[in-house]
N, C-alpha and C positions, 0 to 999 in steps of 0.2 A: 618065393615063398613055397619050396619043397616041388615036388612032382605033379603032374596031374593028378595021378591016382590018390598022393596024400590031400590035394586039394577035393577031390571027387569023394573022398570018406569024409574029409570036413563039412562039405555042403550037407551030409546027410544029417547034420544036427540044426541046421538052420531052418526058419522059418521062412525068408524071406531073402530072396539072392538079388543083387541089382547089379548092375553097369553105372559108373556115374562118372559125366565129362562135363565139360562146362562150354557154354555158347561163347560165340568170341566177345560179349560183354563180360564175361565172366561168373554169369550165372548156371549155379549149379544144375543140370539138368541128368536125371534119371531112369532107365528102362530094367521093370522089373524082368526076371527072366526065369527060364522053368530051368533048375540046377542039373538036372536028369539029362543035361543037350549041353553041360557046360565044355565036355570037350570037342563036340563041334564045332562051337561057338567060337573057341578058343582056332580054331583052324581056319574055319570059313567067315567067321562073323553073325551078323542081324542085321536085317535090312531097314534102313528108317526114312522119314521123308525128311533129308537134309532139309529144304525149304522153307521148313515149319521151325527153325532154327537160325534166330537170327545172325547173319553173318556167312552162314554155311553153302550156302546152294542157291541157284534162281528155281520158279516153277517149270523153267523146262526141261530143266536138268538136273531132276533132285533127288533121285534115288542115290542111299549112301549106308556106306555098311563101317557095323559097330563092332569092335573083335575088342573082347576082355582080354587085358594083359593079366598074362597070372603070377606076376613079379607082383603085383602090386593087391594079392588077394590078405584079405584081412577078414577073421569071422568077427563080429562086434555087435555085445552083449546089453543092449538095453532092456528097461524093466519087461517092455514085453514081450520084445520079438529079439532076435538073433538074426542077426545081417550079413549075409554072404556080398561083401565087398569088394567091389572090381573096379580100376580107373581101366576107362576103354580108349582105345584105337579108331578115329575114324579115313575110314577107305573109299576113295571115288568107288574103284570095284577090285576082286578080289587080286592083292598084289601090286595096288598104286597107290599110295597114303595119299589121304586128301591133301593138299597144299593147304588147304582152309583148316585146318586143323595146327589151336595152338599149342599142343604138347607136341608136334611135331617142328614147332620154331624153335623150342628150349632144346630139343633133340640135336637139332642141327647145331645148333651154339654150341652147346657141349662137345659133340664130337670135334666138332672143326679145333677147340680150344684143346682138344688133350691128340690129336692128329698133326694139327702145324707146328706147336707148341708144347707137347708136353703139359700143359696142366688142368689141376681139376680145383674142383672149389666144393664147401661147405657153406650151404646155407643156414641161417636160422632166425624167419620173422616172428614178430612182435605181433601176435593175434589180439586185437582189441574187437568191443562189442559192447551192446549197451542194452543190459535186463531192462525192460519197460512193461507197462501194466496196460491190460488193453491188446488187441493185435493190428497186424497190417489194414485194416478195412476200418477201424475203429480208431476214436482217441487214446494217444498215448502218454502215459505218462511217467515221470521216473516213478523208480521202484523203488529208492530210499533216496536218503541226503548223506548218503557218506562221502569222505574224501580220500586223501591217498592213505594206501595200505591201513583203512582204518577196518575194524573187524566185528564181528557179529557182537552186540544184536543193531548195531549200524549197518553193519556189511551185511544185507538183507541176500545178496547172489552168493555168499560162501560156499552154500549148500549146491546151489547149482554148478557153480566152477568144480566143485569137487568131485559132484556126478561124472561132470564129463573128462575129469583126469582121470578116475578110476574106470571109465568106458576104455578111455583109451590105451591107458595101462595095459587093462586087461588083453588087447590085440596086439600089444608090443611097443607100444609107443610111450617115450618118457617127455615129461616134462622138467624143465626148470626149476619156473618159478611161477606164482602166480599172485594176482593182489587186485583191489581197489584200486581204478586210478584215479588223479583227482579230481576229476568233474561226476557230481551224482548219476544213480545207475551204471556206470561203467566200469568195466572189469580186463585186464588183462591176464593172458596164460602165454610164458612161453616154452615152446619144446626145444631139446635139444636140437644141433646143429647138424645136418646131414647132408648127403648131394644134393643138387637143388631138382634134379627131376623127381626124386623120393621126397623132396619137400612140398615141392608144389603139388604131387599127387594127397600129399599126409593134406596139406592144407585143404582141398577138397571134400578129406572126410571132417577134418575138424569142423566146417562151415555147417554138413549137414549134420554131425554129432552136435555140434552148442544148437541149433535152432530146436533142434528134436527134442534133446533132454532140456531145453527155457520151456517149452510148449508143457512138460510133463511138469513142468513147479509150477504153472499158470502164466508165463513169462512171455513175452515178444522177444525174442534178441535180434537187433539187428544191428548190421555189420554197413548201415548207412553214414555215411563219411562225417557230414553237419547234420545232425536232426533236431539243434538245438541252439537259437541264439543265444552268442555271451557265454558260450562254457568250448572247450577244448572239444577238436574231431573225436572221431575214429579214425585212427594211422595205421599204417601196414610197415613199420620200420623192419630192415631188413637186413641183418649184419653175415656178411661175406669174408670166408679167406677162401688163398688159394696154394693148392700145394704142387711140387715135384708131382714127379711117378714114384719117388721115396716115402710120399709123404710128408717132406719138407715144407714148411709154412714158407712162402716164397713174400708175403709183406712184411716179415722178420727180419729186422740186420741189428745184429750185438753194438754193430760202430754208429748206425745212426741217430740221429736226435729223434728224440722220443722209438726207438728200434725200428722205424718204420723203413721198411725198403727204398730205394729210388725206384723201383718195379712197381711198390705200391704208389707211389706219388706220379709215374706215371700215369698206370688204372685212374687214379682217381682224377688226374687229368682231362682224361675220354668222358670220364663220368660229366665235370664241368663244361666242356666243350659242347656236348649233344644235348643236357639237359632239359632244354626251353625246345627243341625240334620233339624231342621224346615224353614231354612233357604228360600228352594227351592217352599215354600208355599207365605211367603215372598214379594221373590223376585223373580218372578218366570219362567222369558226368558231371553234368554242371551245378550238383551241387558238390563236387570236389573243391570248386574254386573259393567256394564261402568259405572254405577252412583258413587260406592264406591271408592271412591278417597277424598284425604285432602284438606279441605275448601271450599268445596262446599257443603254442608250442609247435607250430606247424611253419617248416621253413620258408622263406619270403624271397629269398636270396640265394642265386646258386653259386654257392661257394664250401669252403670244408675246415675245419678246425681238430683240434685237439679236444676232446672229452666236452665241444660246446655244441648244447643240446638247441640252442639256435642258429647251428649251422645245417645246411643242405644234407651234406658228408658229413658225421663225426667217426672220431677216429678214438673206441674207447679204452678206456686205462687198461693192460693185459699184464697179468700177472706172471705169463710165461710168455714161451716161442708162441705154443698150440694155440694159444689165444689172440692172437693179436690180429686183427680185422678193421675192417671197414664198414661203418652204416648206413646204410642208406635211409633219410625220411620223410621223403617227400610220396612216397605211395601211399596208397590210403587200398582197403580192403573191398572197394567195391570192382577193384580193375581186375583185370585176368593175372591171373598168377602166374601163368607159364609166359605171358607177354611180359608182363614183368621183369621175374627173372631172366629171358633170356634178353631183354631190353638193358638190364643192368651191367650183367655180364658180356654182351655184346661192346657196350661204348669204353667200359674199363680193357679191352681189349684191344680196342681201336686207338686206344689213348698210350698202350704199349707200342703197338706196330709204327704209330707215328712220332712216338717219343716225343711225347704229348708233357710240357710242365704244368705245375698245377699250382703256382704262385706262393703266394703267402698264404699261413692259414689265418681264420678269422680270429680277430683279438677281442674281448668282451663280448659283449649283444649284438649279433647284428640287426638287430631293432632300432637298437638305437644308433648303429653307424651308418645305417642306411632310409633314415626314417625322412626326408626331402626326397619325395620318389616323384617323376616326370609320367605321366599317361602312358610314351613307353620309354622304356628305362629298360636297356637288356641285362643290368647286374640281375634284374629281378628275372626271379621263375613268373610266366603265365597267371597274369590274375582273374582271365574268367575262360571260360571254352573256345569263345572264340578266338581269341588270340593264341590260346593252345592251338587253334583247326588252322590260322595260321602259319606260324612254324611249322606244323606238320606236313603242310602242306608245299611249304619250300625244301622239304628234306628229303636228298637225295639218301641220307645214311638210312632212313627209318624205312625207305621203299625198298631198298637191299636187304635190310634186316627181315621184315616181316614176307616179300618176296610180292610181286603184284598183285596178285587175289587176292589176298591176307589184307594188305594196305588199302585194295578199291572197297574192300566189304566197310572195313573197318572206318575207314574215312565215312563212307556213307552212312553208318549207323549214329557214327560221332558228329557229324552236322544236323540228320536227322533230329535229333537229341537239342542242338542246341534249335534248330530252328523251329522245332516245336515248342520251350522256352521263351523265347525272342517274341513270337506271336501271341502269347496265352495271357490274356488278361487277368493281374490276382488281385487279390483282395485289397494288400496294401493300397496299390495302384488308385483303386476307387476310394478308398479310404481321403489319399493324396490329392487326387484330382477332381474327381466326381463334381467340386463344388464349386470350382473356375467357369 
């Protein structure tokens, strides 16, 4: 995004400049910063208490420095203030990237795929989120009854979907498309397709541009996976291609059925083979797993199909080469996004390198051809965390992938998680019991 010094004239119309990275849950975290030092910063860093950051540091060793990449600076223009936006860099110390740092897992993905192999890829997820009335500390409740793509004066979040396309317009960022989906309060936007480190940075700002501008309509939005029995998640679907150094769409072939590559049937392979060990990247709290259930649009089953939005993988209808991809939809938007994508693009790689096939794709519902399920049953993805912490926990690929730090933080955070669950007495419970 231009020079320092054109960044350094930018800053001087803002209000407010920040750094924003996300902890390895995948929560947004932010350090405002005085603009007047941004080229130091940019050199040397900020120094923070890794520690106090879940996943990142122990108390004995938690000094840890924050360095704004200025590839990723954006000014963004809401009703009050002006945002000098920065996705940062974390550094054990000056000139060693922290391993605990998961924009540096999708860094290493990336390179290794366009270094061994030649190729790059285009991301572009599926932002869902659900306007509610009330906020976090308070009851919530929807914000209308409308359903898919229906429109104002049902589609009560119009207004606010609309704010935050034109926030982000305004910093460079396009979108698609955007609409109602069908369970009430719920809204989908998606942007265009991009590398996936510029996407997963973009999605960091979109998180904290929808919360910011729901807060200015009166709105709670959040980006919690099930906040609601008996109605559809919030999903993070994730559609993928991959090209040459030409830019050639490398899961395009003129000869094959439906044009899909053997390269892509490959990938998509890797994707099938690792998806229940990768599971907990995913899908990645325990209330991720209350989404997996039959006909509510959230897959059950890891397997891939043709244009069937009940499969793990779909593979949707492409009008041209440039289009033709893979979706991934079993993520949901509370996981970390650079874990994510480099978790995706990682196993669809691994499924190249071992010439990996990836069977038949699925035919109808798989609801309904897989609806006689066994306690465990491996056709099925993971149906609560801990059988995700499982898997996880037998898998040599995910401890390679994420690299040892990265996996012991993460593993501990993610049992932490469930075994605080496991223990907690709720309400149902007494409800159920109380009276035996």
């Amino acid at each position: 995004m231009g020079s320092i010094e054109e960044i350094k004239e930018k800053l001087k119309n803002v209000e407010t400049t920040k750094i924003l990275f996300t902890d390895l849950n995948g929560r947004v975290m932010s350090l405002p910063i005085n603009p007047e030092n941004i080229e130091e910063l940019i050199k040397n860093g900020i120094g923070f208490d890794g520690s106090s950051i879940p996943g990142y540091a122990t108390v004995e060793n938690s000094d840890r420095l924050l360095l704004p990449d200025p590839e990723s600076f954006r000014a963004v223009k809401f009703s009050d203030e002006t945002l000098g936006f920065f996705v940062g860099h974390i550094y054990n110390e000056w000139g060693m990237r922290a391993k605990s740092d998961p924009r540096a897992v999708l860094e290493k993905v990336l390179n290794k795929a366009e270094s061994e192999h030649g190729y790059r890829f285009k991301a572009g997820p599926e932002h869902e989120f659900f306007l509610l009335t009330g906020d976090e500390f308070g009851k919530k409740t929807h914000s209308d009854n409308a359903g898919y793509f229906q429109s104002t004066p049902y589609n009560k979040g119009e207004l606010v979907r609309n704010r935050i396309i034109n926030i982000l317009k305004d910093c460079g960022i396009k979108f698609e498309k955007a609409h109602h989906e069908a369970t009430p309060s719920q809204h989908e936007i998606n942007l265009e397709p991009i590398d996936p480190l510029a996407g997963a940075d973009r999605t960091v700002l979109f998180n904290y541009v929808t919360q910011k501008v729901a807060a200015e309509f009166g709105y709670y939005a959040t980006f919690m996976p099930k906040p609601f029995d008996g109605y559809n998640r919030n999903a993070f679907h994730v559609h993928l291609s991959m090209q040459d150094q030409d830019g050639r769409n490398l899961f395009y072939d003129k000869e094959a059925d439906h044009n899909l590559s053997l390269l892509a049937k490959h990938f998509i392979g890797g994707v099938l083979k690792y998806a229940r060990e990768t599971s907990i990247i995913m899908a990645s709290n325990f209330n991720s797993y209350k989404a997996y259930v039959m006909d509510q649009e959230a897959p059950i089953v890891s397997g891939w199909g043709f244009r069937n939005r009940s499969s793990m993988l779909r593979v949707p209808y492409a009008k041209n080469p440039e289009s033709t991809r893979i979706e991934l939809r079993n993520p949901d938007p509370a996981g970390n996004v650079y874990l994510q994508f480099a978790t995706f693009i990682a196993m669809g790689l691994k499924g190249i390198e071992e010439d990996l096939q990836c069977g038949q794709p699925d035919v109808k519902s798989t609801y309904d051809n897989y609806f006689h399920a066994r306690v465990t049953d491996k056709r099925f993805l993971p149906r609560c965390l801990f059988e995700a912490l499982l898997e996880a926990e037998r898998s040599r690929f995910l401890k390679d992938l994420l690299g040892e730090g990265i996996y012991h933080n993460y593993m501990s955070l993610k049992t932490d998680d469930w075994e605080d669950h496991r223990t907690h007495v709720t309400q149902r419970e007494l409800e159920k019991y109380l009276s035996i």
